[in-house]
N, C-alpha and C positions, 0 to 999 in steps of 0.2 A: 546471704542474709546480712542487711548492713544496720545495726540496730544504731539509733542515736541515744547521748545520752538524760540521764531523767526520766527513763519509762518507770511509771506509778499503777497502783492496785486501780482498775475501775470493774465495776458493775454491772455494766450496761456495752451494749454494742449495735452498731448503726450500720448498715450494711448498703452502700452504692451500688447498682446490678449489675448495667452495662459494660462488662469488659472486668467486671468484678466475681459477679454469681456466675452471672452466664455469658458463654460465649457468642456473644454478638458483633464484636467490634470487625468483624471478617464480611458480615453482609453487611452492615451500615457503611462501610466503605466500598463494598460492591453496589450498593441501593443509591449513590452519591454516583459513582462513577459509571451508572448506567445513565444516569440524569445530564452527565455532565459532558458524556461521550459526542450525542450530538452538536454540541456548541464545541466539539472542537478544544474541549478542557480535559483534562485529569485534577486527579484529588490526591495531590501531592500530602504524603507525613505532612511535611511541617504544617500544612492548610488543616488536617484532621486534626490535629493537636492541639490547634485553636477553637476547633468545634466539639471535643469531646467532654462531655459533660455539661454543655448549653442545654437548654432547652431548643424545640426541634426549631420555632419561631425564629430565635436570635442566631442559630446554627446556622438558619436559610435564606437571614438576613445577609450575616455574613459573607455567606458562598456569593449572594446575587453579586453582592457591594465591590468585594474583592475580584471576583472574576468578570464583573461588569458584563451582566447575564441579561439579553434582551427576553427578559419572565418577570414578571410582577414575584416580589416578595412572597404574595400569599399563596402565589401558581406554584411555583417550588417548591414550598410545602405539601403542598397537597398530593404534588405529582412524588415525594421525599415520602408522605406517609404511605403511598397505596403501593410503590417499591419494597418498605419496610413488611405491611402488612403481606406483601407478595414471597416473601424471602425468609420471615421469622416463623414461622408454620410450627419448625423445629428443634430448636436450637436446645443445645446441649449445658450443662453446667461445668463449670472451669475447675480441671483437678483439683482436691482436696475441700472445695466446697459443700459437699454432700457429708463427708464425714466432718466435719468443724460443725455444719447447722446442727446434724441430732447430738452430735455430744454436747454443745451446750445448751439446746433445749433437755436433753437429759436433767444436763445437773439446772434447772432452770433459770440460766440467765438470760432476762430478757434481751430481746434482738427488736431490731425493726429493720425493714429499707426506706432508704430516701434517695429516690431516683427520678430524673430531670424527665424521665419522660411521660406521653400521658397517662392516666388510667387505662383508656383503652387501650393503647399500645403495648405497655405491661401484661396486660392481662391474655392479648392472645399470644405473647411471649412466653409467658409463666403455665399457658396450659397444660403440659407435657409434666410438669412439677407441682403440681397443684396439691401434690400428697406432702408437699413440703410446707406448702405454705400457711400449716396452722402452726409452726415452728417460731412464726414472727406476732408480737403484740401488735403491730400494726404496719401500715406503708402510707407510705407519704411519695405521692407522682408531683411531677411538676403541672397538673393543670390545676392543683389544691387551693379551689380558694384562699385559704388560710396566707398561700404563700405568697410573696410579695417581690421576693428578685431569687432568678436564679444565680447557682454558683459560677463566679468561686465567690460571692455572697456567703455567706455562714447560713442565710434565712433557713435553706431548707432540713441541714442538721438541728438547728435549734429547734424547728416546728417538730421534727420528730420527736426531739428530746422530752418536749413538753408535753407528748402527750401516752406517755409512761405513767403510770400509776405507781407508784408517787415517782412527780419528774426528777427527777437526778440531775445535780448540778452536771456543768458541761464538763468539768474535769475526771467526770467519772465515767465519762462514754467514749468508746474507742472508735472509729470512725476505720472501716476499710475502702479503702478508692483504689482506680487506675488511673485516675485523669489527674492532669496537672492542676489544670480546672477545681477539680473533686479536692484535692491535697489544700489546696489554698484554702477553699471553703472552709475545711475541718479544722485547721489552724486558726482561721479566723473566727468558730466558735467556741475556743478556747479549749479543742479536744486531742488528743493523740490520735493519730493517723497510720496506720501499715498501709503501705501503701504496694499495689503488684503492679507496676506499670510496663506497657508493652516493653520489649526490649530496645524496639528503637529509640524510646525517648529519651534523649539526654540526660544524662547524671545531675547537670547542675536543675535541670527541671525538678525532681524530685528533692532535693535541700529544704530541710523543714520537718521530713517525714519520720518520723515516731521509727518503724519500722520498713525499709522496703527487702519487699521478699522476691523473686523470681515467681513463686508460686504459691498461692495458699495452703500446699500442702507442706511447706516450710513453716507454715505458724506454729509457733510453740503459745498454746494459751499460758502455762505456768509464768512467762513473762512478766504479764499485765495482772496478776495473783487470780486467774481464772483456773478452775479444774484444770490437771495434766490429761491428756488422751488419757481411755482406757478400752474397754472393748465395747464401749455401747455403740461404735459405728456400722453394725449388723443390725442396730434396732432400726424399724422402719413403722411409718406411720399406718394408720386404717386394719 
C-alpha cells in the first residue's frame, strides 16, 4: 500500500468497473488478441495500457492506426464488441470489492460507476451482480449522452458527480481506477484516486495516485474519514 501525501475526509465515491469491480481486463485482452491473431499482430502491455480506459471507438481507432490494420475503424469495433459480448457471459468481481460495496452502502454512502464502456456492454457484464447493483445511486457508461470526451478527460467523473443528490464538490469524491487513463481523469477532476493497477504497469505510471493498492481488499475506508470495516460484509441484498 503506497499512500500519498494529503489524503482528506470525502463523502462520496465513484467507482471505474473495468479491471476495477470486475475482473475483465483478462478477456478484453483475450477479445483484442483473437482479433488481432489473424493479421499477424499481438496486443502487446504497453499497446493495452494505452487503450485501457478509452472508450471501445477510440480504443479501435488506435489498434487500426498503430498496428496499420487493413479493417475500417468501425469493422474493428464491431468484430471487438461481438468478441467482448462472446467472452463476458461471466465474469467475476475483483477481491475485496463485494465486501467494500455493502459496507458502504450499509453506512450509506453514496457510490456511483463511471465506466468508458457502453450501456449495453455493462449491462450483460454486470448480469451475474445485479443483486449488487442497487448499492450504486447511479452509472454513468461511456455512450451517455451527457458525455462529451472520454478519459483521461475528467468529463466523465464530473458527469457522475453531478448527478448525486445534492452534487458534491469534486473534492469530496474519491475516485477508484486501474488504468493510467482512469488515474489522470480523476486528477484532472479535482478528486483523490486509489488506484489498483495491474502489476505490470509501471510505477512512474501510477504518480499522482491518492492511494495505490495491489488489491481492494487493502482499502482501509477510515483513511478518507469513511466508516472502518465491521461485520456487515455478510449482509446481502434481496
Amino acid at each position: 500500500m503506497t499512500p500519498a501525501n494529503g489524503i482528506h475526509k470525502v463523502t462520496h465515491c465513484i467507482f471505474d468497473n473495468d479491471g476495477t469491480l470486475m475482473d475483465t481486463e483478462k478477456q478484453y485482452e483475450q477479445a483484442v488478441g483473437n482479433i488481432l491473431r489473424p493479421y499477424g499482430e499481438k496486443y502487446i502491455f504497453e499497446l493495452k495500457m494505452r487503450c485501457m480506459g478509452l472508450p471501445g471507438n477510440l480504443s479501435s481507432r488506435l489498434l487500426v492506426r498503430e498496428l496499420k490494420l487493413p479493417v475500417e475503424e468501425v469493422k474493428f469495433e464491431q468484430m471487438f464488441n461481438a468478441e467482448v459480448h462472446r467472452l463476458m457471459g461471466n465474469v467475476s468481481l475483483l477481491p475485496g470489492v463485494q465486501d467494500l460495496l455493502l459496507h458502504l452502502h450499509h453506512h450509506r454512502v453514496p457510490m456511483a460507476i463511471a465506466t468508458s464502456g457502453t450501456r449495453k456492454v455493462f449491462c450483460h457484464k454486470a448480469r451475474p451482480h445485479s443483486d449488487l447493483l442497487p448499492a450504486f445511486h447511479h452509472i454513468v457508461c461511456g455512450d451517455d449522452p451527457a458525455l462529451k470526451r472520454g478519459k483521461p478527460a475528467p468529463d466523465i467523473f464530473l458527469l457522475a458527480a453531478s448527478r448525486f443528490k445534492p452534487k458534491p464538490p469534486p473534492d469530496c469524491c474519491l475516485v477508484f481506477e486501474d488504468s493510467p487513463l482512469g488515474l489522470q481523469a480523476g486528477l484532472a477532476a479535482g478528486m483523490q484516486v486509489v488506484m489498483t493497477p495491474d502489476l505490470r504497469v509501471p510505477e512512474e505510471k501510477t504518480k499522482g495516485a491518492t492511494l495505490v493498492l495491489r488489491s481492494m481488499e487493502q482499502f482501509q475506508p477510515e483513511l478518507f474519514g469513511l466508516p472502518p470495516f465491521d461485520n456487515c460484509a455478510k449482509f446481502t441484498f434481496g
